[in-house]
BATOR-227916 format. One record per residue (C-alpha): residue in one letter; chain; y, x, z. Coordinates in pm, 1 decimal. Example, Ala and Ser with C-alpha at 12.3 -4.5 7.8 and 13.67 -1.06 7.14 Angstrom:
REM residues 2
rest  kette  v  u  w
a  A  -450.0  1230.0  780.0
s  A  -106.0  1367.0  714.0
REM end
This chain:
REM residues 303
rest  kette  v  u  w
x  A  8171.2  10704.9  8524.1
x  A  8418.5  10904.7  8759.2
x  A  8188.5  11160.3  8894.4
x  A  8201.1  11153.6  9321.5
x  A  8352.0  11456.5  9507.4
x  A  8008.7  11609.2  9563.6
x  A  7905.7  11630.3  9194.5
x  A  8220.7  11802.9  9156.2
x  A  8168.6  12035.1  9381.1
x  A  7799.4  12139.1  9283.8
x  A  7961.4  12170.0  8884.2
x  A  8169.3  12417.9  9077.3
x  A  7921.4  12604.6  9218.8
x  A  7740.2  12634.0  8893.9
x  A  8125.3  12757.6  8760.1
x  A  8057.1  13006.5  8990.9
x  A  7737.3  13193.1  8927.5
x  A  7506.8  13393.1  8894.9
x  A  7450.2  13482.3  9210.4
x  A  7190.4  13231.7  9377.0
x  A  7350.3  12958.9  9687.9
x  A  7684.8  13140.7  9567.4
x  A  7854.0  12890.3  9731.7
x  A  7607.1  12727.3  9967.5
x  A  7729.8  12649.8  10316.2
x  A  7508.6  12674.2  10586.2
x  A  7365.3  12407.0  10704.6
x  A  7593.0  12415.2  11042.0
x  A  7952.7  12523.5  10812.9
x  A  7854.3  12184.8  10587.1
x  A  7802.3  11957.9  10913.5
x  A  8127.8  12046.1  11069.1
x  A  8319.1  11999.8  10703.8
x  A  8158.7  11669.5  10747.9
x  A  8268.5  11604.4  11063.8
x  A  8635.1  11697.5  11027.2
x  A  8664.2  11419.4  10742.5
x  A  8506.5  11166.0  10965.1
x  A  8694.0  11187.0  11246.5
x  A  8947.6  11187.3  11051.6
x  A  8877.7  10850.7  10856.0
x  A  8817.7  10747.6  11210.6
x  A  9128.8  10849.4  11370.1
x  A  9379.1  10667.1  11073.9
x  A  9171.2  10391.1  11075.8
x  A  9179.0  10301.3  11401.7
x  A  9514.7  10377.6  11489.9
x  A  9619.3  10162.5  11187.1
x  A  9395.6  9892.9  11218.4
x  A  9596.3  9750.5  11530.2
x  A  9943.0  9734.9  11306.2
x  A  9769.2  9582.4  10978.8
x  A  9891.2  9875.5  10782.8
x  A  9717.9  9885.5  10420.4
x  A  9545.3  10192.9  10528.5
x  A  9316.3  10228.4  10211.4
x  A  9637.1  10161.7  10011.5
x  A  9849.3  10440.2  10160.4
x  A  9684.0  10699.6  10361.7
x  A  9294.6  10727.8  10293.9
x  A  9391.9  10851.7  9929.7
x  A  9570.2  11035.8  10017.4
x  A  9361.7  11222.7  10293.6
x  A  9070.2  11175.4  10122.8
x  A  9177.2  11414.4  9808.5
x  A  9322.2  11661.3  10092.9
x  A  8966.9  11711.3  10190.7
x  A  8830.5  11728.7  9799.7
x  A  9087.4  12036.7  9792.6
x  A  8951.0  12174.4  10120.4
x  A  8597.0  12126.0  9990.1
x  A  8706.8  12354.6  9675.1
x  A  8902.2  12616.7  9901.9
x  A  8504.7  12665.6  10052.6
x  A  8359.6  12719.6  9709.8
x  A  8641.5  13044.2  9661.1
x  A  8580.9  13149.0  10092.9
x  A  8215.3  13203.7  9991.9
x  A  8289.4  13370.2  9715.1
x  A  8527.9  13616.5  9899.6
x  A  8327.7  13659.5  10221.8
x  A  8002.2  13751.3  9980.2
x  A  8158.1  14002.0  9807.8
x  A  8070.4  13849.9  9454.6
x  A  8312.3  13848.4  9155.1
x  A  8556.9  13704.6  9301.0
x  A  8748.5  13644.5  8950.2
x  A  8529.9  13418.9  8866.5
x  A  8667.2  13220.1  9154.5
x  A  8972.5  13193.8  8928.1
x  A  8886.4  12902.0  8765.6
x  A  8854.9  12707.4  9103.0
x  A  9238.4  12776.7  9145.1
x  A  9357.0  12648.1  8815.6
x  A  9145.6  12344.4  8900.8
x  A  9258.7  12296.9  9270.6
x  A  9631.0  12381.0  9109.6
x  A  9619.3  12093.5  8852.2
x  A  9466.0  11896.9  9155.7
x  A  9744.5  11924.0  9394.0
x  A  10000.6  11840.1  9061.5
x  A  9829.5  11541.2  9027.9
x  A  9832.1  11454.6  9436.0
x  A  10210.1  11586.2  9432.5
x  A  10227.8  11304.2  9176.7
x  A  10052.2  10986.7  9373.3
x  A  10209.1  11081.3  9649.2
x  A  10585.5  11035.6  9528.9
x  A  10436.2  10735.5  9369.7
x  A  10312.1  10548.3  9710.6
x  A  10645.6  10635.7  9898.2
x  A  10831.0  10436.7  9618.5
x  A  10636.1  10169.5  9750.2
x  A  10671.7  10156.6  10076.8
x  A  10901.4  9930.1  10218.8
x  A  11152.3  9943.0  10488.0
x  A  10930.8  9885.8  10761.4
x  A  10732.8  10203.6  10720.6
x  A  10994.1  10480.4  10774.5
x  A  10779.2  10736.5  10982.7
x  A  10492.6  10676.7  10736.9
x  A  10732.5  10795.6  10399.7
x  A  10910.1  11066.9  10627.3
x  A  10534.6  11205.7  10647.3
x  A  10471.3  11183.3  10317.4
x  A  10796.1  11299.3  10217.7
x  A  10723.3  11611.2  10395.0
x  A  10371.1  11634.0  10296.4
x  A  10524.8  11683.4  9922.7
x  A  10767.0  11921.3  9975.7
x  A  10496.4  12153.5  10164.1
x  A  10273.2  12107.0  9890.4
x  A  10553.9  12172.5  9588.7
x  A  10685.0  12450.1  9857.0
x  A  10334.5  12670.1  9867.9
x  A  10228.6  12556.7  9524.4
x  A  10493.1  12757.6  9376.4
x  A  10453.4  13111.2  9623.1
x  A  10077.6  13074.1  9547.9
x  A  10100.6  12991.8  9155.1
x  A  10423.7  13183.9  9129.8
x  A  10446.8  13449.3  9334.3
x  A  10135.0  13545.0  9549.0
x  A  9903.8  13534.8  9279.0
x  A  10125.4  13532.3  8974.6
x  A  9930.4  13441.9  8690.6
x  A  9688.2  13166.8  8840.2
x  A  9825.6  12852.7  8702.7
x  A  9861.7  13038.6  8348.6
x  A  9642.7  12938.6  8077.9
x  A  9487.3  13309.9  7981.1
x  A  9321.1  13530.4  8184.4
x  A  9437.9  13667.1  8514.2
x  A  9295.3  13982.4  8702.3
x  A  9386.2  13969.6  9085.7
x  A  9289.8  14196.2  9381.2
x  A  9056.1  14078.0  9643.0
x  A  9397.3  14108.6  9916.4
x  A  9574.9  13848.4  9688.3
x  A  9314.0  13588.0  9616.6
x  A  9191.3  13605.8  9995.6
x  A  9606.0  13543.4  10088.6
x  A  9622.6  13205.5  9807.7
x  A  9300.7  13097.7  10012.4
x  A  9447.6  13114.3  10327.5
x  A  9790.3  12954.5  10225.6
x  A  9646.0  12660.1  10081.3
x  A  9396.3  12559.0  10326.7
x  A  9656.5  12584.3  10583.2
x  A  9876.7  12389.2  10376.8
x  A  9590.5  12133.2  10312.1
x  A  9484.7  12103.9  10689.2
x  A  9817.7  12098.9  10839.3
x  A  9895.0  11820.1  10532.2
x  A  9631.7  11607.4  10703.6
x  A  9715.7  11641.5  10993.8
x  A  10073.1  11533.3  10968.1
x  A  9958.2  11234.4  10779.5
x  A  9701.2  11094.6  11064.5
x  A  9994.1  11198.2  11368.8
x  A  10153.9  10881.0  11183.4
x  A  9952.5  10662.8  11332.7
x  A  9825.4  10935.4  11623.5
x  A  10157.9  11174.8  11729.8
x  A  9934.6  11308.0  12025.8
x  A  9643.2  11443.1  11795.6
x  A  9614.4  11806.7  11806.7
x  A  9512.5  12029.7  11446.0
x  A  9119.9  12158.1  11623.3
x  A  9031.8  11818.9  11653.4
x  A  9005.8  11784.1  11327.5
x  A  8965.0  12070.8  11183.8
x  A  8719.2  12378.8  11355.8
x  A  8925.4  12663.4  11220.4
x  A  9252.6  12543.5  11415.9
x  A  9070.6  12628.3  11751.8
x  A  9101.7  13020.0  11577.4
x  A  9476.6  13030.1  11462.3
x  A  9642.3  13055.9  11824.1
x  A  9708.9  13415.6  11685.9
x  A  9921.3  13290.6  11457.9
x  A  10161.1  13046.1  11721.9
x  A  10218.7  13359.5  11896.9
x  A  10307.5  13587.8  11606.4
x  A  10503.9  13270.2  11523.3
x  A  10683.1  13210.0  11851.9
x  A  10755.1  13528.7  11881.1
x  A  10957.0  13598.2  11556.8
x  A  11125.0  13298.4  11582.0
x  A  11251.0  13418.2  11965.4
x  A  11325.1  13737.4  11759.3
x  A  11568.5  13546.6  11484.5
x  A  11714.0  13332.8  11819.8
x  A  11822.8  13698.3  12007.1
x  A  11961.2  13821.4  11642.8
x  A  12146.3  13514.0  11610.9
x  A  12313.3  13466.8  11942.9
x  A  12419.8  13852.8  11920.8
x  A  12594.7  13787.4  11591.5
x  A  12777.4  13487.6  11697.4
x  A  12926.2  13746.7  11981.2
x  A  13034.9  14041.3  11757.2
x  A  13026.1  14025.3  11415.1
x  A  12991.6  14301.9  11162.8
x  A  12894.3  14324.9  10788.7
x  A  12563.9  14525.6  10834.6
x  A  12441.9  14325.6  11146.5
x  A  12479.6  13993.5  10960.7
x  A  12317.1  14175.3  10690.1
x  A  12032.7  14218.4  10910.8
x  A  11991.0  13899.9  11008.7
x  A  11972.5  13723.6  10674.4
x  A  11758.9  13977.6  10554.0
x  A  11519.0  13901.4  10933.4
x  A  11561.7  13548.6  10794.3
x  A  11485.2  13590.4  10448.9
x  A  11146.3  13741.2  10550.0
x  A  11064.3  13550.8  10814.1
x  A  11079.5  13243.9  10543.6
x  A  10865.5  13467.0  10336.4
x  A  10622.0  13555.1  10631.0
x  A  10559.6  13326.0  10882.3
x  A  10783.1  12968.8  10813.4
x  A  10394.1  12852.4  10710.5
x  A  10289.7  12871.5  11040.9
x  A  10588.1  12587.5  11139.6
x  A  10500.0  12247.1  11099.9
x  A  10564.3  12138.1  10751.8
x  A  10797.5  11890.4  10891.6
x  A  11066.5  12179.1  11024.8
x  A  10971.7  12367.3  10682.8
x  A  11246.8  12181.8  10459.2
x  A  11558.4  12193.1  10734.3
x  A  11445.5  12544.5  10843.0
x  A  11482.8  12645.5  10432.0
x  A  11816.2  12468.9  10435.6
x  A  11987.8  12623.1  10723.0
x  A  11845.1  12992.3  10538.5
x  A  12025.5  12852.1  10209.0
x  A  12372.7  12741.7  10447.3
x  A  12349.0  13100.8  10593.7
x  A  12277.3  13281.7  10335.2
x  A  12586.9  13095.3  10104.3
x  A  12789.4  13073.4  10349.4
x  A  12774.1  13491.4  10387.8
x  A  12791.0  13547.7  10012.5
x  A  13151.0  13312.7  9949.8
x  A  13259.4  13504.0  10248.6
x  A  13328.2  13154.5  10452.8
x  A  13341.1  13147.2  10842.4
x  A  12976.1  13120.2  10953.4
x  A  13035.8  13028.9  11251.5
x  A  12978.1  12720.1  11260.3
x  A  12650.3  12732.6  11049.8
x  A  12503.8  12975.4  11344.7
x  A  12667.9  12697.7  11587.2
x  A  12443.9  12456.2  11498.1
x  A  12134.3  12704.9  11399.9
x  A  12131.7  12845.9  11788.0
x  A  12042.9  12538.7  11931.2
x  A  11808.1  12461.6  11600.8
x  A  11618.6  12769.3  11701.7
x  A  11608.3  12675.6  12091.3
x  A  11448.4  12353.9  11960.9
x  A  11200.2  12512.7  11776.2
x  A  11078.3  12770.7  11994.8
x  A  11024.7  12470.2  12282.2
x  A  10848.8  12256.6  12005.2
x  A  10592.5  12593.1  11957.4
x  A  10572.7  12621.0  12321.8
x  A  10423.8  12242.1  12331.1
x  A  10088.3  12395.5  12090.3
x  A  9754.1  12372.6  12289.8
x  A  9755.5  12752.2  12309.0
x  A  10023.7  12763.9  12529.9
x  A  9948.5  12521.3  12769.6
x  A  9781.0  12767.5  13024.0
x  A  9983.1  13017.4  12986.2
x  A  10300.0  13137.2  13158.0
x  A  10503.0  13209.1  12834.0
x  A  10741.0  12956.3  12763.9
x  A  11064.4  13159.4  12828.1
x  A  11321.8  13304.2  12565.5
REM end
């Protein structure tokens, strides 16, 4: 018989020892992890119940091995946070890695299936697969080279603690883009507790993409070889940096604009057009940032 997501996680914790509770949550850490996956069972069902949408079909799957992942993720945050040998916390990535393959996988397969009707519902999951495919591969590939491989990997404390962080926010903000189907309105800390901390990152966010806008707009006004060399190299990082704090719906157009740029630049063709269209791009962005919770008593929404 299948074993249920708690067995698996206690066989993780034992994965994980010696050290005794290695990977114990206190009792108050556990309670809220159970609370975020209730309310948000509650919020999908009840916002789909009034549109008889197969629910348990589509979405609760779905969401429900989102929060099997998250559930792992705490099993490698103890480990880092208790200072304990934190390769040993390897194994939990290969295992969340082949995980999210397999999710990747179900997910393409329910979009095929959805019929016309349901647009906003395969746009979500749409983008919920590129995210995951997206930081799959700069986790597995190029943050912590080496995890997905078979052998042995050694990593520094720095690098596993950055995979951690890029996959639960990947995870959360996957869940959350799922139950704004059915609830546009619902904010990311009412679901999950560590949102209510990451206001830090809209502003870092808002302000690097206000940053990119001022870059932009001056090279649409006088062009020169080493200040659009600046910019696609201010672009190229921030894609590298701080895209993952965008919604993963902008991720994909954000990523193709970069590529337009970027090709555009290296053929030698007339950009302008390209930053045309990416100026007011920008603009749109920076106002959708400015909409975030942390923001809404605050006098900052200029640029």
């Amino acid at each position: 018989m299948k074993p249920n997501v708690q067995e698996e996680i206690i066989d993780l914790t034992e994965l994980l020892r010696p050290a005794p509770n290695y990977a114990e949550a206190s009792p108050v850490s556990a309670s809220k992890e159970r609370d975020s996956e209730t309310k948000l069972r509650q919020q999908v069902s009840a916002a789909a119940e009034p549109i008889n949408f197969p629910v348990d079909e589509v979405v609760r799957p779905v969401s429900t091995e989102l929060h099997s992942l998250l559930n792992h993720l705490k099993i490698i945050e103890g480990a880092l946070s208790q200072g304990r040998d934190i390769q040993r916390t390897v194994v939990v990535f290969k295992l969340i890695h082949q995980r999210v393959l397999s999710l990747i996988g179900k997910i393409e397969a329910l979009t095929a299936q959805l019929g016309a009707g349901h647009e906003t519902l395969r746009v979500a999951l749409d983008t919920t697969a590129f995210a995951l495919k997206h930081e799959v591969r700069r986790v597995y590939e190029v943050e912590a080279k080496g995890l997905g491989r078979p052998e042995g990997v050694q990593l520094s404390r720095s690098a596993l603690t950055r995979a951690y962080g890029l996959l639960q926010n990947c995870f959360q903000q996957s869940a959350i883009t799922l139950t704004q189907v059915f609830n546009p309105t619902l904010e990311g800390d009412e679901l999950f507790e560590e949102y209510k901390a990451r206001s830090g990152q809209s502003v870092i966010l808002r302000k690097e993409l206000m940053i990119l806008l001022q870059k932009v707009r001056g090279i649409t006004k006088e062009y020169g070889v080493l200040q659009m060399l600046n910019v696609i190299n201010s672009l190229k990082r921030f894609r590298q940096e701080t895209m993952h704090f965008l919604m993963h719906r902008d991720w994909e157009s954000f990523e193709a604009f970069v590529d337009e740029i970027v090709t555009t630049y290296d053929e030698a063709g007339d950009l302008d057009p390209v930053l045309n269209k990416f100026t007011p791009y920008l603009e749109t962005l920076i106002n959708h940032v400015n909409m975030r919770s942390v923001f809404n008593n605050r006098n900052l929404r200029f640029y």
